[in-house]
VMD Tcl script that builds the backbone (N, CA, C; Angstrom):
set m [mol new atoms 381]
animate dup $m
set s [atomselect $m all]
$s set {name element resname resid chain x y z} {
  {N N UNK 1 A -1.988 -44.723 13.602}
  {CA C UNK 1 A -0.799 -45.530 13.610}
  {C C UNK 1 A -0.241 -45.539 15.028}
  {N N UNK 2 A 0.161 -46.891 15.431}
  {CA C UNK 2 A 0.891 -46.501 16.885}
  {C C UNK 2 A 1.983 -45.653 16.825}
  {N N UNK 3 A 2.748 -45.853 17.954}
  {CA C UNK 3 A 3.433 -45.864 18.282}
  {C C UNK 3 A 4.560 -45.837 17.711}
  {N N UNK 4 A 4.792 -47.430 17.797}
  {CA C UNK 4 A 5.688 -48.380 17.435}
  {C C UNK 4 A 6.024 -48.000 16.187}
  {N N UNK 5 A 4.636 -48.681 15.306}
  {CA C UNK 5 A 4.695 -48.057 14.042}
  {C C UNK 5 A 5.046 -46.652 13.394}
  {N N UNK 6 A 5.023 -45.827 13.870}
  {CA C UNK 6 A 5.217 -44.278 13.725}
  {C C UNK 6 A 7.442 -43.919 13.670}
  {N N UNK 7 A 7.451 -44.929 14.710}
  {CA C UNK 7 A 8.838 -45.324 14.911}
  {C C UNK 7 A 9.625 -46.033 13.802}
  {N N UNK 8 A 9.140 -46.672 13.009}
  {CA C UNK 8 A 9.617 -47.574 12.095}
  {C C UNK 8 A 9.596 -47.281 11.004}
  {N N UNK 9 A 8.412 -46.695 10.775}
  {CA C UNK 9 A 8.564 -45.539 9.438}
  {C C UNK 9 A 9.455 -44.513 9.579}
  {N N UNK 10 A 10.112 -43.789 10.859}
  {CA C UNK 10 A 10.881 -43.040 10.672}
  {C C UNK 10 A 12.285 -43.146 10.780}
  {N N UNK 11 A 12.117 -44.876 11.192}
  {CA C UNK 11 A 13.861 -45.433 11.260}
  {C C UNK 11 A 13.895 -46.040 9.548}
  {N N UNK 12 A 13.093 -46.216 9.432}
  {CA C UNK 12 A 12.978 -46.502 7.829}
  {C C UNK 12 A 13.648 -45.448 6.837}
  {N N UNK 13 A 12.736 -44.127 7.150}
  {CA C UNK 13 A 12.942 -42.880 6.106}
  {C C UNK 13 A 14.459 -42.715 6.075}
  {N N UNK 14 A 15.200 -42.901 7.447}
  {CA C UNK 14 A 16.347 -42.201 7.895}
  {C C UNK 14 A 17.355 -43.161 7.283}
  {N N UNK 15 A 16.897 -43.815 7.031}
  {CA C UNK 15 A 17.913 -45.145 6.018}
  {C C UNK 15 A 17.618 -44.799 4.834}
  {N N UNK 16 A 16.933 -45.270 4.187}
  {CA C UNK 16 A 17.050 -45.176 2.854}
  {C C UNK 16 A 17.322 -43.849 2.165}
  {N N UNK 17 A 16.912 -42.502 3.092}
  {CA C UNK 17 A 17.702 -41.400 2.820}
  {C C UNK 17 A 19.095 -41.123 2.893}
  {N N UNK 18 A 19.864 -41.663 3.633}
  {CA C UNK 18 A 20.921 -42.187 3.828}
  {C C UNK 18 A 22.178 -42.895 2.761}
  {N N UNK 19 A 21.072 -43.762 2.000}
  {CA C UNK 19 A 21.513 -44.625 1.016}
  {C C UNK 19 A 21.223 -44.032 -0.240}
  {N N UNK 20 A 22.490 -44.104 -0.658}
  {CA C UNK 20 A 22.687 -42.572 -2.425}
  {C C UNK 20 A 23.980 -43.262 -2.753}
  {N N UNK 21 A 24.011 -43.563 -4.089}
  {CA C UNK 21 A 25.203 -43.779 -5.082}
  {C C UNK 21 A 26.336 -42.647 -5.071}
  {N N UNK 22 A 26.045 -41.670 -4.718}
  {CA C UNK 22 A 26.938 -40.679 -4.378}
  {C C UNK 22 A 27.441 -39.844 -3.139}
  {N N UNK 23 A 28.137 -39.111 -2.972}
  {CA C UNK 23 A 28.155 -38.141 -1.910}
  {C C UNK 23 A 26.986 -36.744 -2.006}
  {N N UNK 24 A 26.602 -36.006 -1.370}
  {CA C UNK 24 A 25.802 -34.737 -1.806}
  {C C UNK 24 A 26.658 -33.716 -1.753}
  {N N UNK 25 A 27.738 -34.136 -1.759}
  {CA C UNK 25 A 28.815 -32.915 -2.172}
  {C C UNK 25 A 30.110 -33.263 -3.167}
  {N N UNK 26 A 29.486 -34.451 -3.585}
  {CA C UNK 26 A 30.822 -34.391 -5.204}
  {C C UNK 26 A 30.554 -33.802 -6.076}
  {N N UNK 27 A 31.907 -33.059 -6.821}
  {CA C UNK 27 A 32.103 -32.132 -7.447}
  {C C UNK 27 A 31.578 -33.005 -8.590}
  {N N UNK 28 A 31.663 -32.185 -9.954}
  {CA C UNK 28 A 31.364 -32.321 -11.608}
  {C C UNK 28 A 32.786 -33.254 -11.747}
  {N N UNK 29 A 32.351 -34.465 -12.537}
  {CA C UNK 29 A 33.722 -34.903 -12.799}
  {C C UNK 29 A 33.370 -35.337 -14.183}
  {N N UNK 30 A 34.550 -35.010 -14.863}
  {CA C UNK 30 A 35.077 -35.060 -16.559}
  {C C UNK 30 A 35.711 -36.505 -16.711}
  {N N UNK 31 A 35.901 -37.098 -17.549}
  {CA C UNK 31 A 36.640 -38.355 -17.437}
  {C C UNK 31 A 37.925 -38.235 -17.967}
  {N N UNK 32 A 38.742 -38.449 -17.327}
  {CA C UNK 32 A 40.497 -38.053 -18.427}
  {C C UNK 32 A 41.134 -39.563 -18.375}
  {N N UNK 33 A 41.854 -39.597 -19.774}
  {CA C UNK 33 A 42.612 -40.835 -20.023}
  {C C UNK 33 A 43.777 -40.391 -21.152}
  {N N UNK 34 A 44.619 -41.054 -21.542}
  {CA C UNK 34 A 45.795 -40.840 -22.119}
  {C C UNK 34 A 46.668 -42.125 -22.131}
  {N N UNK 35 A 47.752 -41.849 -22.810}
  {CA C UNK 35 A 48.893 -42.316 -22.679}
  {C C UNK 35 A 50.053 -41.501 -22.421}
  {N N UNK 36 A 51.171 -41.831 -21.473}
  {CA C UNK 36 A 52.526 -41.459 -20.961}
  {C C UNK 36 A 53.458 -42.363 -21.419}
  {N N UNK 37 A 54.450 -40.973 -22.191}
  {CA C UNK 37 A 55.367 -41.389 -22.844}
  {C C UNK 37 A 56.790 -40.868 -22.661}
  {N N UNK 38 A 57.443 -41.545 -22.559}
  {CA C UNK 38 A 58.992 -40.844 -22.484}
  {C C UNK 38 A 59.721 -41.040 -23.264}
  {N N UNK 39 A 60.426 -39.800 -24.517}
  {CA C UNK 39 A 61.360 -39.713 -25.360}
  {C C UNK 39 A 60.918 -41.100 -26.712}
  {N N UNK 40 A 59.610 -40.686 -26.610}
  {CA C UNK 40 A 58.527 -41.708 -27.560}
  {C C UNK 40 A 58.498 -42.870 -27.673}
  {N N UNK 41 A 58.354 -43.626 -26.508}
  {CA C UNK 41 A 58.237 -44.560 -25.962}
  {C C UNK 41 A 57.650 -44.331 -24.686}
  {N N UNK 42 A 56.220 -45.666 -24.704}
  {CA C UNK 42 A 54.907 -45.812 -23.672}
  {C C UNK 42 A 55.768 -46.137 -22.485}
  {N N UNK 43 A 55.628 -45.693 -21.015}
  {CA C UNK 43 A 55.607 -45.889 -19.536}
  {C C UNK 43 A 54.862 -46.745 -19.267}
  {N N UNK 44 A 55.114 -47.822 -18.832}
  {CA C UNK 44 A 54.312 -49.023 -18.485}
  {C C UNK 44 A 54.220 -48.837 -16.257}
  {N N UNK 45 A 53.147 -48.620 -15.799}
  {CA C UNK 45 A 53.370 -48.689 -14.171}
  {C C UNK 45 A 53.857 -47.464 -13.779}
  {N N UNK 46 A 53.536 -46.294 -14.541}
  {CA C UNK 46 A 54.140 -44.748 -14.035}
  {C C UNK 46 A 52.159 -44.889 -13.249}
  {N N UNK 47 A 52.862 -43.387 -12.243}
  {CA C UNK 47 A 51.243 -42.931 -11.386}
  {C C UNK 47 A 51.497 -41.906 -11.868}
  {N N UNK 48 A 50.130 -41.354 -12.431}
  {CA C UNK 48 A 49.608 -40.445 -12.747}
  {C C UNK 48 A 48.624 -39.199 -11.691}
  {N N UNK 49 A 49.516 -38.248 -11.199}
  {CA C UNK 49 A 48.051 -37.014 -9.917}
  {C C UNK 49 A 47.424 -35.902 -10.854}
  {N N UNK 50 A 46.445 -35.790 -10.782}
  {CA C UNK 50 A 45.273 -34.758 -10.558}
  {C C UNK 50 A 44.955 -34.577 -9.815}
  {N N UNK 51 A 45.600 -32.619 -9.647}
  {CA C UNK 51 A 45.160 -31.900 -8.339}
  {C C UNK 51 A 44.584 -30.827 -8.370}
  {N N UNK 52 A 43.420 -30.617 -8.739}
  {CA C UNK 52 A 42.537 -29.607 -8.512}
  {C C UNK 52 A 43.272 -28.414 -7.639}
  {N N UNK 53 A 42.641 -27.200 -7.897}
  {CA C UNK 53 A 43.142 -26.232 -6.957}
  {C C UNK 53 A 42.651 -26.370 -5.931}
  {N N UNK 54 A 41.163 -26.958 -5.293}
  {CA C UNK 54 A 40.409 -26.763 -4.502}
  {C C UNK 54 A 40.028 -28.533 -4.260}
  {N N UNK 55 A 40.106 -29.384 -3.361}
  {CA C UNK 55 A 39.196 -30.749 -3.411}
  {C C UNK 55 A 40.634 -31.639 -3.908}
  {N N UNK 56 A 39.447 -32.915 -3.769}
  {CA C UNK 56 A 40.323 -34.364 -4.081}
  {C C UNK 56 A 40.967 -34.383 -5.551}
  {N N UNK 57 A 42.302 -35.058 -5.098}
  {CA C UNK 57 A 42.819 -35.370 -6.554}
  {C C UNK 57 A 42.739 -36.649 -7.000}
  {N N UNK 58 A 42.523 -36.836 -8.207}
  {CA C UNK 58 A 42.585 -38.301 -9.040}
  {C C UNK 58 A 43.715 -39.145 -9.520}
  {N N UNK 59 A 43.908 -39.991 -9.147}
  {CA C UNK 59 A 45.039 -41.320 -9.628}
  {C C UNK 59 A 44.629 -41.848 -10.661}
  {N N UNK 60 A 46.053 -42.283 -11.709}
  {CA C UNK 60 A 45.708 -43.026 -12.731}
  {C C UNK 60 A 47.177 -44.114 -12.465}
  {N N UNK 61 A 47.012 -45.008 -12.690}
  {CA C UNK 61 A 48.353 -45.969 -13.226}
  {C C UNK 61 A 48.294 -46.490 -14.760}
  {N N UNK 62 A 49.314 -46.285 -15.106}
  {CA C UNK 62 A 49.174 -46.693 -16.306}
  {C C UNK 62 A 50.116 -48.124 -16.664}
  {N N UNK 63 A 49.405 -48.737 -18.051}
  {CA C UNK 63 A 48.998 -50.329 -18.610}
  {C C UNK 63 A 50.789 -50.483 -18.931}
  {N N UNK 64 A 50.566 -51.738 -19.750}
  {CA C UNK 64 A 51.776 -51.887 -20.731}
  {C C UNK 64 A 52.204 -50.976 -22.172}
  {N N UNK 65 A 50.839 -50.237 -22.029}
  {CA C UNK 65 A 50.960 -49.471 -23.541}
  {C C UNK 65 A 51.051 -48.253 -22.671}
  {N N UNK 66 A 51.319 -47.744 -21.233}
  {CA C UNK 66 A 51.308 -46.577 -21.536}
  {C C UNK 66 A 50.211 -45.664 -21.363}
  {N N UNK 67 A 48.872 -46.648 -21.085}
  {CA C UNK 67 A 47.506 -46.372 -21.466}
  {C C UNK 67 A 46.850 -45.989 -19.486}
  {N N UNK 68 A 46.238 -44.859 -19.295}
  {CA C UNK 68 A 45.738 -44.385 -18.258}
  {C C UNK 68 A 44.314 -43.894 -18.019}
  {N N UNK 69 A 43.808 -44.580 -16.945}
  {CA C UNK 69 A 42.554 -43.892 -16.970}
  {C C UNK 69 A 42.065 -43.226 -15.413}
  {N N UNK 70 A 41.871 -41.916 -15.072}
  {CA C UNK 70 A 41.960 -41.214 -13.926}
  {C C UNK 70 A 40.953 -41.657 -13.049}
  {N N UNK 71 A 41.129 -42.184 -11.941}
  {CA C UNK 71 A 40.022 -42.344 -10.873}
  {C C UNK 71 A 39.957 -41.770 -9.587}
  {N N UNK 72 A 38.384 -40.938 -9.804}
  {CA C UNK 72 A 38.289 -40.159 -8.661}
  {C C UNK 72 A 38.440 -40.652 -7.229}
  {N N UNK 73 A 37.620 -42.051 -6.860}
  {CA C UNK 73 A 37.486 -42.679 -5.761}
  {C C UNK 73 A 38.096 -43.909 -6.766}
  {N N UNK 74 A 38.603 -45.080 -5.650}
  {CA C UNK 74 A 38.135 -46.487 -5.743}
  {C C UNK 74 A 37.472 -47.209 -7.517}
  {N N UNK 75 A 36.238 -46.904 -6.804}
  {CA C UNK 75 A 35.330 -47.235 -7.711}
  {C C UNK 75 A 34.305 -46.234 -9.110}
  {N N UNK 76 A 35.203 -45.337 -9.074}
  {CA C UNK 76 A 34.693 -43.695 -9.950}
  {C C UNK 76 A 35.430 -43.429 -10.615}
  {N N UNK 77 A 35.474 -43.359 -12.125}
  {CA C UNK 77 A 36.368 -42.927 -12.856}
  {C C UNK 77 A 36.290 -41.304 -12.759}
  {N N UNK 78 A 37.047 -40.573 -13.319}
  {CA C UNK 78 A 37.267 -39.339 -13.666}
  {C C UNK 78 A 38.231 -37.945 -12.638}
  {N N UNK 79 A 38.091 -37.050 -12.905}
  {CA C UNK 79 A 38.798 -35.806 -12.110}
  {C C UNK 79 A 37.831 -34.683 -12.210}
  {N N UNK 80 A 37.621 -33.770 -11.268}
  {CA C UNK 80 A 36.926 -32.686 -10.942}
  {C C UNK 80 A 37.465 -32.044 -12.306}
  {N N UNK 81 A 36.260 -31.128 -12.594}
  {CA C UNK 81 A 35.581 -30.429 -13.760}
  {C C UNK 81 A 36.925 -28.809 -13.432}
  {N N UNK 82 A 37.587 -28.593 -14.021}
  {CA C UNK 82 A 38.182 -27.075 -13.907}
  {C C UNK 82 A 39.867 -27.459 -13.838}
  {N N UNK 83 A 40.615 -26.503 -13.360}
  {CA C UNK 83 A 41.765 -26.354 -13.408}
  {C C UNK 83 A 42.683 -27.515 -12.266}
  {N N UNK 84 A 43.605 -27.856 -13.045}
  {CA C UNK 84 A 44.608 -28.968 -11.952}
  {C C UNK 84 A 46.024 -28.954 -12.617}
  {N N UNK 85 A 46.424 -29.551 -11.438}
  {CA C UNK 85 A 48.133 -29.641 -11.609}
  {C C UNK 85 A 47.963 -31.022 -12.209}
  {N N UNK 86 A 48.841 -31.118 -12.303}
  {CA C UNK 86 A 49.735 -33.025 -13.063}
  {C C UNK 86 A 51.163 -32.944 -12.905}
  {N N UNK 87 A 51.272 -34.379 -12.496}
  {CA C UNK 87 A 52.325 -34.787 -11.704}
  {C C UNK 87 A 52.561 -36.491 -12.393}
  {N N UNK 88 A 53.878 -36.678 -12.781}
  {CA C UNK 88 A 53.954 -38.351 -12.910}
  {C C UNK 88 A 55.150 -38.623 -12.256}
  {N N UNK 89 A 54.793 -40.067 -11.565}
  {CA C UNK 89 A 55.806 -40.514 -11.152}
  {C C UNK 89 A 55.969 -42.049 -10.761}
  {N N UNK 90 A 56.844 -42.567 -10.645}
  {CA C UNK 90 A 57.137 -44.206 -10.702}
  {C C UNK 90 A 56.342 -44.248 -9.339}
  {N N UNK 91 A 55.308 -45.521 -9.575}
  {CA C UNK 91 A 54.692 -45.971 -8.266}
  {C C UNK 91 A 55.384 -47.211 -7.630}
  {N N UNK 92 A 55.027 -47.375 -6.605}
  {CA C UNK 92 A 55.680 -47.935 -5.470}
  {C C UNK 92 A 55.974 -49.658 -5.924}
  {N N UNK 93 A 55.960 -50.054 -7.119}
  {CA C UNK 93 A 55.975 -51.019 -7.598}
  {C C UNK 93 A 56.585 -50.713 -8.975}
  {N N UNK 94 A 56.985 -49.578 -9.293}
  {CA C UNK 94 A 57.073 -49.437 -10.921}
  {C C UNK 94 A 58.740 -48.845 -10.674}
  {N N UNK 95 A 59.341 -48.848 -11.679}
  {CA C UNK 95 A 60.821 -48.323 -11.830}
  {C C UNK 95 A 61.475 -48.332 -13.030}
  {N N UNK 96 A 62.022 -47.580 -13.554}
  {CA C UNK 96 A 62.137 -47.623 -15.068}
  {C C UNK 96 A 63.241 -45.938 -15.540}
  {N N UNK 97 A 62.864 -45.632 -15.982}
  {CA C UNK 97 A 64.494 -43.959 -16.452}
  {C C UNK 97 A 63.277 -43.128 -15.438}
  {N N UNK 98 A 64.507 -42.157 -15.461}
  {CA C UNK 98 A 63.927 -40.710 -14.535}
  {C C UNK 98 A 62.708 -40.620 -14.899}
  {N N UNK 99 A 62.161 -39.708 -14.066}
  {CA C UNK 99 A 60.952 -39.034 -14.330}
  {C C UNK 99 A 61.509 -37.336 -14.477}
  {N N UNK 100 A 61.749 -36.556 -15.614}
  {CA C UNK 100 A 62.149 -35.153 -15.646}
  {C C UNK 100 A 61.353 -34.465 -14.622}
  {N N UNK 101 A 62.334 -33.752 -13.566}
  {CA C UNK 101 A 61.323 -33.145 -12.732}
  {C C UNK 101 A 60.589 -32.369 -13.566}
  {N N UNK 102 A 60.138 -31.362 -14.392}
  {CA C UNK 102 A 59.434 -30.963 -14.880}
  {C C UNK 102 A 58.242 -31.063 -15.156}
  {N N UNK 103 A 57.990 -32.815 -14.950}
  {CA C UNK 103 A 56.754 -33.554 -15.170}
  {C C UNK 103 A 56.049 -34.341 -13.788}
  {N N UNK 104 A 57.781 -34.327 -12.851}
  {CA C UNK 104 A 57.197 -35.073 -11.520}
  {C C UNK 104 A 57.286 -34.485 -10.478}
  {N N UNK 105 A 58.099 -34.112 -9.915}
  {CA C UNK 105 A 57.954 -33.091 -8.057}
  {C C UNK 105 A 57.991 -32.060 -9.004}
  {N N UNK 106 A 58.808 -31.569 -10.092}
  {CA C UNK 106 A 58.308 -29.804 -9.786}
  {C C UNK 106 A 57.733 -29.970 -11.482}
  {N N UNK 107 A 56.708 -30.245 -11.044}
  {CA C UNK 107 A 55.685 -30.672 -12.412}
  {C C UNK 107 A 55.109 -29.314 -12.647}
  {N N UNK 108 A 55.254 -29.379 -14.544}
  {CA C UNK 108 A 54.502 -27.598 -14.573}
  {C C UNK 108 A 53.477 -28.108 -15.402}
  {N N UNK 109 A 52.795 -29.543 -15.747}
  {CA C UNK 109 A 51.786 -29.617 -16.529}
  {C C UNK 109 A 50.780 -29.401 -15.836}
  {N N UNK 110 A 49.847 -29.062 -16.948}
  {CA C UNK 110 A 48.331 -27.969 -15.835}
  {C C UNK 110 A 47.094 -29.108 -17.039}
  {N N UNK 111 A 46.336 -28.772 -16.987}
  {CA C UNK 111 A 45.175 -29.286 -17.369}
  {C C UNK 111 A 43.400 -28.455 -17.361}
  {N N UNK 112 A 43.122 -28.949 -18.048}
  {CA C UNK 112 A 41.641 -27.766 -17.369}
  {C C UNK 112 A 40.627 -28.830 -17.949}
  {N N UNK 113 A 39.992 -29.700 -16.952}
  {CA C UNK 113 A 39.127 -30.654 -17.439}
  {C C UNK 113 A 37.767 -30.303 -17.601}
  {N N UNK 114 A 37.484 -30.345 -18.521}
  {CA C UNK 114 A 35.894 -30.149 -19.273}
  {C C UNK 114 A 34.797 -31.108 -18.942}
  {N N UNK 115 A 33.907 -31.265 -18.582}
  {CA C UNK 115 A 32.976 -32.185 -18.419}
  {C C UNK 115 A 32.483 -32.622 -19.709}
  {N N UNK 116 A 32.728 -34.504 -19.164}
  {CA C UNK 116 A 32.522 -35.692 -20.528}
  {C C UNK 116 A 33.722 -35.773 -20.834}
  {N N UNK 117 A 34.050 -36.267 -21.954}
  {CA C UNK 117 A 35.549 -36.975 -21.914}
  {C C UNK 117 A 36.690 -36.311 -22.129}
  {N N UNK 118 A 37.610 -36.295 -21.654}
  {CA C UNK 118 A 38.884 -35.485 -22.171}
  {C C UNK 118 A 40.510 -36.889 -22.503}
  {N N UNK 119 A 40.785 -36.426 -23.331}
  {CA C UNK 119 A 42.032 -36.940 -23.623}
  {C C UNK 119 A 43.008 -36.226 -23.459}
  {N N UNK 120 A 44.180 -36.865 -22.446}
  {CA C UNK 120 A 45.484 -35.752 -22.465}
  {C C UNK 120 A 46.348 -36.582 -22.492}
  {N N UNK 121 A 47.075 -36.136 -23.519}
  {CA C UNK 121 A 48.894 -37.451 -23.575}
  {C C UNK 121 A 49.507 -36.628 -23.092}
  {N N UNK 122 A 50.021 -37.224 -22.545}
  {CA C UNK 122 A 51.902 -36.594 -21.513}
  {C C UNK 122 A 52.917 -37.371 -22.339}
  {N N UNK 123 A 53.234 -36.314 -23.377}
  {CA C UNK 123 A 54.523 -36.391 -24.015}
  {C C UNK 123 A 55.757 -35.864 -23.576}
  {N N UNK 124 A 56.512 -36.653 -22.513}
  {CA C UNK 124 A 57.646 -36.327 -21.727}
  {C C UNK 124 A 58.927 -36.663 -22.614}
  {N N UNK 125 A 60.117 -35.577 -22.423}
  {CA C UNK 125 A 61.152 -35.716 -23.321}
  {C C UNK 125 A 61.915 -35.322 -22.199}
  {N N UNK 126 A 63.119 -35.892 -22.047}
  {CA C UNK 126 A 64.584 -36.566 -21.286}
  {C C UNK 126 A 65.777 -35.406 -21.053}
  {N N UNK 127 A 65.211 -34.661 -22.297}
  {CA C UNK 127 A 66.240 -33.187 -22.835}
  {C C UNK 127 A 65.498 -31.843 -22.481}
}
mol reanalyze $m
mol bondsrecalc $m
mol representation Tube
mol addrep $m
């Protein structure tokens, strides 16, 4: 093989090795979804954090029902596999009754996500 050729196969290899649906260092991710509710009634446009102790946390916004689904990146549903904080709070477009700190800056809900699906409702009460 020349040269040339010898060159092209190895600008070749170095690409398509390169190119992966994933990172080679993302964590295990579980999928979490729910509904958020306040004083039993659905939050329509609340943000939803997942914060791992360790690594990236996951965003959710939630629907007209209330309805949330956590995304790791962009385009990735879910939240790292193990222990996290949770946090809700009106997003930068959303506005509606308090958020009890309890649930938003000094949020004490915890979570421990299991790999494959998890369901968690955030049943928030006013009192």
């Amino acid at each position: 093989m020349t040269r040339r050729g010898l060159i092209l196969v190895n600008l070749l290899s170095v690409v398509l090795l390169g190119c992966s649906d994933s990172a080679p260092d993302k964590p295990e991710l579980g999928s979490v979804e729910g509904v958020v509710s306040l004083d039993g009634q659905p939050l329509s446009g609340v943000s939803v954090y997942f914060k791992p102790t360790v690594g990236r946390q996951s965003i959710a916004t939630t629907d007209e029902q209330g309805h949330y689904e956590a995304m790791y990146m962009i385009d990735e549903a879910g939240v790292k596999v193990g222990d996290c904080s949770v946090m809700v709070e009106w997003g930068p477009d959303g506005s509606g009754p308090a958020i009890p700190p309890k649930y938003g800056a000094s949020s004490e809900l915890k979570l421990t996500v299991k790999p494959g699906d998890n369901v968690y409702d955030i049943t928030m009460t006013s009192k």
